[in-house]
C-alpha positions as CSV (number, residue, x, y, z in Angstrom):
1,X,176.8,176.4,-66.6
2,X,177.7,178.2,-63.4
3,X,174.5,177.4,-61.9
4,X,175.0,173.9,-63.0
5,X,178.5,173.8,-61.6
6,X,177.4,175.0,-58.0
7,X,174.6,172.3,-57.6
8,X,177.1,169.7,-58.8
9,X,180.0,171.3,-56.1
10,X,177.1,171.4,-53.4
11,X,175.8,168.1,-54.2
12,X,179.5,166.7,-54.1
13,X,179.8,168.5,-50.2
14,X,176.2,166.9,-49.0
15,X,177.4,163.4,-50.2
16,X,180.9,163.6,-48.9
17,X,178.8,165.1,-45.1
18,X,176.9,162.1,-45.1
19,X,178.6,159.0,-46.5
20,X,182.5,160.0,-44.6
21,X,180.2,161.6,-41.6
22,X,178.1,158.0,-41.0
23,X,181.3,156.5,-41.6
24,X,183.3,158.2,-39.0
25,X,181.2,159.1,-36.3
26,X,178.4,157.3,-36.6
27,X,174.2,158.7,-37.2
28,X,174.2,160.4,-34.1
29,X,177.9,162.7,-34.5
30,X,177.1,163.5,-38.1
31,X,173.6,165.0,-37.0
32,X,175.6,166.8,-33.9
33,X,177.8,168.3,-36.3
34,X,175.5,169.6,-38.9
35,X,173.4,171.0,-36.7
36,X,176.5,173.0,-35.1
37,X,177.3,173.9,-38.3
38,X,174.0,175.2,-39.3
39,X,173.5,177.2,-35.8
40,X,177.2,179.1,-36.1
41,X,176.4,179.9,-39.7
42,X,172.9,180.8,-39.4
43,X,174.0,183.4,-36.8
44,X,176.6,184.6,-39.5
45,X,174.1,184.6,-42.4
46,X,171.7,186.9,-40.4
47,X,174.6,189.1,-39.0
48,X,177.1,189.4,-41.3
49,X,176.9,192.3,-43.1
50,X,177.2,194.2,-39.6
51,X,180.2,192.7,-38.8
52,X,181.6,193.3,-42.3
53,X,180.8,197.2,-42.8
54,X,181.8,197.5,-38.8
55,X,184.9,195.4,-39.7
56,X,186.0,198.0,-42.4
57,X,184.6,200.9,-40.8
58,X,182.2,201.3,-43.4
59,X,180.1,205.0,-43.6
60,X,176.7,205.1,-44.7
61,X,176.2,207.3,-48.3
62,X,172.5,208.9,-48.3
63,X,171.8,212.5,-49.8
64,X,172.7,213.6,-45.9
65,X,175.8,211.6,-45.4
66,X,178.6,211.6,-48.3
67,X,176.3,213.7,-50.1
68,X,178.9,213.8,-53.1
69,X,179.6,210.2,-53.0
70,X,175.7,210.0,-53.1
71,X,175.3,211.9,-56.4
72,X,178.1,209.8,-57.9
73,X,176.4,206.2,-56.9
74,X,173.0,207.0,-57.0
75,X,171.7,207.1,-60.1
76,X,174.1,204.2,-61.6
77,X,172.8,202.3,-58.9
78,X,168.8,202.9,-59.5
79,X,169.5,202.7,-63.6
80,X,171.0,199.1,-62.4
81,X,168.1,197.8,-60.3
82,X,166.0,198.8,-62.5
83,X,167.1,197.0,-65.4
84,X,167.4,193.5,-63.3
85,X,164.2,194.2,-60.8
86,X,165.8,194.7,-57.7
87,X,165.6,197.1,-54.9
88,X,167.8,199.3,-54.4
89,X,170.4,198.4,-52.1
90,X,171.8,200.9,-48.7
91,X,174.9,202.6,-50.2
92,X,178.5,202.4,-48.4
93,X,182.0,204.0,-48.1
94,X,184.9,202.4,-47.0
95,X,187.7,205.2,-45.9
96,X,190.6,202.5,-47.7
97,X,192.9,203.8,-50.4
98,X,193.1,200.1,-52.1
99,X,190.0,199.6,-54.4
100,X,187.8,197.0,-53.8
101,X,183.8,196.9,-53.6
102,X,181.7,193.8,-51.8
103,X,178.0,193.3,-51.1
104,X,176.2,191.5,-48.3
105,X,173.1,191.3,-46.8
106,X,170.4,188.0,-46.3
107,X,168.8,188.8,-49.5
108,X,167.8,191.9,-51.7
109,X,165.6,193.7,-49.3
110,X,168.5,193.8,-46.8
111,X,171.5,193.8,-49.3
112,X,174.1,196.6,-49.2
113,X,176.6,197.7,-51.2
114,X,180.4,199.0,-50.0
115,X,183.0,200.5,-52.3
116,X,186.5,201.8,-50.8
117,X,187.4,205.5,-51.4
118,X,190.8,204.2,-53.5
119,X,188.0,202.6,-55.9
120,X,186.0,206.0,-57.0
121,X,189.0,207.8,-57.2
122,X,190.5,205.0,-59.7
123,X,187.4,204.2,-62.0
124,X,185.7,206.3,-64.6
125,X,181.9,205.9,-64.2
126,X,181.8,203.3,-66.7
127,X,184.0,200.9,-64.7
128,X,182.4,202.0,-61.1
129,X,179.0,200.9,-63.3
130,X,180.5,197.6,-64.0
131,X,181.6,197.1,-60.7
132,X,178.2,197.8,-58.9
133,X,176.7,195.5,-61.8
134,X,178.7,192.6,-60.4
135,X,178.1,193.2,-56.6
136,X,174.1,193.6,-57.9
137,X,174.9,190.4,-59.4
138,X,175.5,188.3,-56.7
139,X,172.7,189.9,-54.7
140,X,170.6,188.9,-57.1
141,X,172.3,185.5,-57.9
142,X,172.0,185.2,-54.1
143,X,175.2,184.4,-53.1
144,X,175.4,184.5,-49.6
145,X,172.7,182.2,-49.1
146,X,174.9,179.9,-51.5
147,X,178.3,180.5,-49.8
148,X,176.6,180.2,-46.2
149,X,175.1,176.6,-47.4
150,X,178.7,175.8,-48.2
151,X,180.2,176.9,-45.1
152,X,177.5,174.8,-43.0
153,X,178.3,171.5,-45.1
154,X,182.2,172.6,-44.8
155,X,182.0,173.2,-41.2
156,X,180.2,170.3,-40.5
157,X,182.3,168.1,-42.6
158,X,185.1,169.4,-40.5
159,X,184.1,169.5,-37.0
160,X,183.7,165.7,-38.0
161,X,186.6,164.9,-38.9
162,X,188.1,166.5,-35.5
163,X,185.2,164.8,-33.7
164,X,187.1,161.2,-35.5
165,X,190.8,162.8,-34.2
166,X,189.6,163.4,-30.8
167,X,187.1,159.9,-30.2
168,X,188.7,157.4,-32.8
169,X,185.8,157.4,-34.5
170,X,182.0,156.3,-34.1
171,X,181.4,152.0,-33.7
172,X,179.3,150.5,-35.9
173,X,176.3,149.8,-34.0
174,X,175.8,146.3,-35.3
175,X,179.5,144.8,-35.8
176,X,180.6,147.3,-32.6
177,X,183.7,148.1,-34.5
178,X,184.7,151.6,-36.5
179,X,185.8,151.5,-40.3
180,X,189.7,152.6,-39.9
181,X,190.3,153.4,-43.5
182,X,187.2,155.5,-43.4
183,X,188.0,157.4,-40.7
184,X,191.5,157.8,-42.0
185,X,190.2,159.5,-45.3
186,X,187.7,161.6,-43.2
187,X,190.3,162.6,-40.5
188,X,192.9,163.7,-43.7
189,X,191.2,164.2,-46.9
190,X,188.1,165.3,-45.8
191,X,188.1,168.5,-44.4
192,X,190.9,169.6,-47.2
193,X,188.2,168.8,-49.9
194,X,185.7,170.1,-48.2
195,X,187.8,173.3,-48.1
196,X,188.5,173.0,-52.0
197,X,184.8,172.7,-53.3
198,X,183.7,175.4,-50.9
199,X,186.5,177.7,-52.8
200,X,185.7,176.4,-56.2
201,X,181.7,177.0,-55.3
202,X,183.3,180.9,-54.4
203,X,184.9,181.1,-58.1
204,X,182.3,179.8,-59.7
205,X,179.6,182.7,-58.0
206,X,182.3,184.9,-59.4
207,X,182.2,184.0,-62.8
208,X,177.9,184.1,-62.5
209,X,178.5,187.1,-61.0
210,X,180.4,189.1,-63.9
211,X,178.0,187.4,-66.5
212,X,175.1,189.0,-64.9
213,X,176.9,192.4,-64.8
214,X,177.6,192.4,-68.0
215,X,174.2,191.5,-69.1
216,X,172.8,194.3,-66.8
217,X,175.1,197.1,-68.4
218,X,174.5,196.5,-71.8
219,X,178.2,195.4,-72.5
220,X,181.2,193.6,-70.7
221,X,184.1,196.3,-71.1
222,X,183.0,198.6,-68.1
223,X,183.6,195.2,-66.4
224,X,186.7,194.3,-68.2
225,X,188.3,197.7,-68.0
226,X,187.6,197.7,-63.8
227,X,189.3,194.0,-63.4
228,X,191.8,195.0,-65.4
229,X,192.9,198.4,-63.0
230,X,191.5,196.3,-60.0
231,X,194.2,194.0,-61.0
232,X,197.0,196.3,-61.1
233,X,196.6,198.7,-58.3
234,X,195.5,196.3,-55.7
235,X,199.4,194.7,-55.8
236,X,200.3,198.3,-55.7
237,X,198.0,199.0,-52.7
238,X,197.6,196.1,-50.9
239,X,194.7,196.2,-48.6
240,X,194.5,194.7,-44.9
241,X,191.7,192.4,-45.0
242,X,190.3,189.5,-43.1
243,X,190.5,185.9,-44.4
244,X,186.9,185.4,-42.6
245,X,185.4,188.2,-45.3
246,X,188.2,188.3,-48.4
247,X,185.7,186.7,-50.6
248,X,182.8,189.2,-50.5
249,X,185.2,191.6,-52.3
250,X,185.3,191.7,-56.1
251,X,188.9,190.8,-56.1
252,X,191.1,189.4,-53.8
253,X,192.7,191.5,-51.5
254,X,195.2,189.8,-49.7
255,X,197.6,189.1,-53.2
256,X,197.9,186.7,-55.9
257,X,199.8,183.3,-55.3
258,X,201.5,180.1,-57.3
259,X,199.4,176.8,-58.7
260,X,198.5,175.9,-55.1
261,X,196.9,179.2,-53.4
262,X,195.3,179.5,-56.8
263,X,192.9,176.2,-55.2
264,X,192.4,177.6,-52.4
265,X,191.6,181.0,-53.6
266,X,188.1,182.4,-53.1
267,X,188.4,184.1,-56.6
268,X,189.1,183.2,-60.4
269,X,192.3,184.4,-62.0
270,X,191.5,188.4,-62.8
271,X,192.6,187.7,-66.9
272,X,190.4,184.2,-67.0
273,X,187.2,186.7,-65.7
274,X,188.4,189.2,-68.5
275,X,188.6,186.3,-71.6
276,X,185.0,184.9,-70.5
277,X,183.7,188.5,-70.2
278,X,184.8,189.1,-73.6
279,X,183.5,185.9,-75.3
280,X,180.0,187.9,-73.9
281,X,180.6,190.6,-76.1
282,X,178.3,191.4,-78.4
283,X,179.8,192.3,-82.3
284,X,179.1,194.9,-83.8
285,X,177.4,195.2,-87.0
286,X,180.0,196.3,-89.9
């Protein structure tokens, strides 16, 4: 179903880049603009993990360096990429007293893994195994190739829409005269839906995410139990985060919000993951 939901989410950004993009600024300015978007994003697909781990001052964790942080994620790591076939990822640090974790890279050969030092001190090693199980879960959902697709088809969508602000709009080569309700919608309701699918593609890689953590440990409560303190002590702890990167983390860090920042929100409502990590839960026999 999350699969399912992304294709129809991506599918509903392609169709409002091309038919609002034609529309507005003609063949020629939607083709300017996806390319654009596809040259700033493929810079950002390819480079940013370094930004993010340089962002966050992220230290590398190898038998050498952080040897006791080492011993700790090591071998919950390699039982993890064992069990769902991947390799294993280069370990990180973050010196940050709010718990959080994220992972980035292009793909699993060049995928890393980054947990703040507030998040090993909070979890017991069943929860810090749930937690790596979900950022193993979007590298192997491949996730940041999805969100970068969206941010190309949002970008373009956008830069679009400011192209129709700034020019009035493409003419229609054969009637030589642009579609003003068209280029109304695109200038306006374009690049805010744009925005809103791109988010909802974010939640929705969220959801996949947990699902595939829960069926790599064996059980959801590691999860559940981590979401749960993740939760709670990042209101207490709030961490200092860029918009550009808040939705690599597990959970938000930059705070909850009403009706309205929930659509906007890169993340799913922490007790919404908890009820559908439950309904994963296998009985047990009486």
């Amino acid at each position: 179903m999350n699969n399912a939901k992304t294709v129809l989410l991506l599918g509903l950004l392609s169709g409002l880049l091309l038919v609002g993009g034609e529309a507005v600024a003609g063949r020629d300015g939607l083709y300017m603009g996806l390319l654009l978007a596809i040259v700033m994003n493929f810079v950002s697909y390819f480079f940013s993990d370094r930004i993010a781990l340089a962002m966050y001052s992220a230290q590398p964790v190898t038998e050498t360096e952080n040897p006791g942080v080492y011993r700790r994620l090591a071998p919950l790591m390699r039982g993890l990429c064992q069990r769902m076939g991947l390799p294993m990822p280069k370990l990180w640090v973050i010196p940050e007293p709010s718990p959080n974790a994220f992972a980035t890279g292009r793909n699993p050969k060049h995928a890393s893994v980054a947990v703040t030092a507030g998040l090993l001190e909070l979890m017991d090693d069943r929860e810090l195994e749930g937690v790596l199980a979900h950022e193993l879960g979007h590298i192997r959902n491949r996730d940041i190739l999805i969100s970068t697709i969206a941010a190309t088809l949002a970008a373009a969508i956008t830069f679009i829409a400011r192209m129709a602000f700034w020019f009035g709009g493409a003419r229609d080569r054969e009637e030589n005269h642009g579609n003003a309700l068209a280029g109304l919608l695109m200038l306006i309701v374009a690049p805010i839906a744009a925005l809103l699918i791109q988010m909802a593609i974010s939640r929705t890689r969220e959801y996949a995410a947990d699902a595939t953590a829960a069926q790599a440990a064996g059980q959801p409560y590691g999860l559940m139990s981590a979401l749960k303190k993740l939760d709670a002590y990042a209101r207490r702890i709030p961490m200092e985060a860029s918009p550009a990167t808040a939705h690599m983390f597990i959970v938000m860090p930059l705070g909850g919000g009403g009706a309205l920042l929930k659509l906007f929100s890169t993340h799913p409502p922490i007790e919404e993951r908890v009820r559908r990590l439950a309904a994963l839960a296998v009985p047990r026999p009486i």
